[in-house]
Structures are given as structure tokens and as C-alpha cells.
N, C-alpha and C positions, 0 to 999 in steps of 0.2 A: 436122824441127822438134823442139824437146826443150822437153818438158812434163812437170811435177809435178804428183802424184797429191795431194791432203788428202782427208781425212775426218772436218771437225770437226761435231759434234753439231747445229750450228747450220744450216748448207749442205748437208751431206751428201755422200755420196762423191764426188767430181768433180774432173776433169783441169784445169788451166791451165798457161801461159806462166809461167815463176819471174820474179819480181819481189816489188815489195816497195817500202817509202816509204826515203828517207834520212834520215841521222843531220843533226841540228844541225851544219852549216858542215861536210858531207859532201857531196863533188862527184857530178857523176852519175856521172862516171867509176868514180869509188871507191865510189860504191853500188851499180852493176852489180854489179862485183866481189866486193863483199862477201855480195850477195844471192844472187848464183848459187852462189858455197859453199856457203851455208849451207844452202839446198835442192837442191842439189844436190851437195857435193863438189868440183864442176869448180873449175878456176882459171883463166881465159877473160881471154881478151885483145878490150876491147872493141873494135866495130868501128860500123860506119856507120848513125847513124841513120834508122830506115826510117820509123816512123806515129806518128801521137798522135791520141788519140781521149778523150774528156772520159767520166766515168761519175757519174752523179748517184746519190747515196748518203745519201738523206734527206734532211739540209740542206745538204751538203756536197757540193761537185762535184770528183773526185779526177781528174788528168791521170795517164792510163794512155800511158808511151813506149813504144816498141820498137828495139831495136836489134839488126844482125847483132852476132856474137861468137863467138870462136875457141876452143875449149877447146885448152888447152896443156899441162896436169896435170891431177892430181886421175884420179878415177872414180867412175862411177855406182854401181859394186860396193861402194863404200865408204860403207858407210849409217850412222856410227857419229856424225856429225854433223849429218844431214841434219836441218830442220824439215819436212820433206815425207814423206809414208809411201812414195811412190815416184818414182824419173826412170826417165823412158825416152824413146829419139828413137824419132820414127815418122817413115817414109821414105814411107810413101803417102798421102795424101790421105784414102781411106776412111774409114783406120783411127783419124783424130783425127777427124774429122766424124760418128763413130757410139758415139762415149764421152760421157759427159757432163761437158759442159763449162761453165764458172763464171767470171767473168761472159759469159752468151752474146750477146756484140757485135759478133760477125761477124770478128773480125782474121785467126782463125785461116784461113779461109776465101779471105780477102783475099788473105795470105800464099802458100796455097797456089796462085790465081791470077798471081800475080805472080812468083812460081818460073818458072811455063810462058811465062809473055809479057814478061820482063822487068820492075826494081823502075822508078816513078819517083821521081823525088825525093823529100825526105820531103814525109807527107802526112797531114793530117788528116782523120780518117774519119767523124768529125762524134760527136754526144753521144745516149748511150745513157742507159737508167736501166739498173739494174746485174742487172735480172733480161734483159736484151738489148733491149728495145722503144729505135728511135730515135727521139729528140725533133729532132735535125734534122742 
């Protein structure tokens, strides 16, 4: 799974999934794409929609998607455009479950369940508030 590091004043050090909102008359496609450079360098060829899960954010209720995606260029070594202080794939399970993680919603988790027993379709994981408590 490839997760970016921030460290902004407000949240404080903590791992997540690269994402990010799109642009005015910016397809999801083309803001995958665009989001994962930017945090990450990569240049990722999107792939198959997996979860959406709602995150309430004050007055505001922000749809958080997920999607598989292919890196095809780019690299992690290359931090010279990054918005994120760091990328890195983690290949076990422990090792993203014991970092702290932002917004704590459960996906990552989900995720790594569904590696071991198969994806279903996409799926929604229901709505969080954004410090992880679900509202349903």
C-alpha cells in the first residue's frame, strides 16, 4: 500500500493514502493522476475503483474514493516536487497499522483484509467523522 507522510502544524505528523480534491471540470481520472505526482512523484496509471466512505468535516461532508493504480514512471526518490514530506509502500500490514494515521477511518485496514480474501465490488464503508468515530 503507498502512503504519504505530512506534517502540518495543525494535525501533526501522520501517514495517509495520497489523495486530494479536484480541479474545476477535472475528471476523477485526471485528478488521480494529477494528485499522485504531486505527493508522490509517481505517474500511475488509474485502475479500478475499490471503496468510498463519507468523512464529516465540520459542516461539510467530504467523499473520500479509493482506487487500485499502476505506477508506470516517476519515483519515490524524487522528492523535488513532492507536497508530502514522504512516500513510501508498505508491504505488511503491521507496519501501516502501528504509524499514525489521518483521517483514522478504518480503509487502511479494510484494505489490508481484502488483499488476503479478495476485493468485492466497490463499496461503501459508511461515514466517519474525521478524527475516525463512525456515524453509520
Amino acid at each position: 500500500m503507498l502512503m504519504v507522510r505530512f506534517n502540518p502544524p495543525e494535525d501533526g505528523d501522520h501517514w495517509q493514502i495520497p489523495g486530494g480534491g479536484s480541479e474545476p471540470g477535472e475528471s476523477l481520472h485526471d485528478c488521480l493522476i494529477r494528485e499522485m505526482r504531486e505527493e508522490t512523484e509517481l505517474i500511475i496509471e488509474p485502475g479500478v475503483f475499490r471503496y468510498i466512505c463519507h468523512v464529516v468535516d465540520g459542516n461539510i461532508i467530504r467523499p473520500h474514493m479509493y482506487f487500485e493504480a499502476t505506477a508506470i514512471g516517476g519515483s519515490l526518490d524524487d522528492r523535488s516536487g513532492m507536497t508530502s514530506e514522504e512516500a513510501k509502500w508498505f508491504v505488511e500490514r503491521a507496519e501501516v497499522l502501528e504509524r499514525p494515521m489521518f483521517p483514522q477511518h478504518g480503509v487502511w485496514d479494510r484494505v489490508w483484509k481484502d488483499r488476503e480474501r479478495g476485493y468485492p465490488g466497490p463499496e461503501h464503508l459508511g461515514t466517519f467523522t474525521w478524527t475516525g468515530a463512525k456515524i453509520c
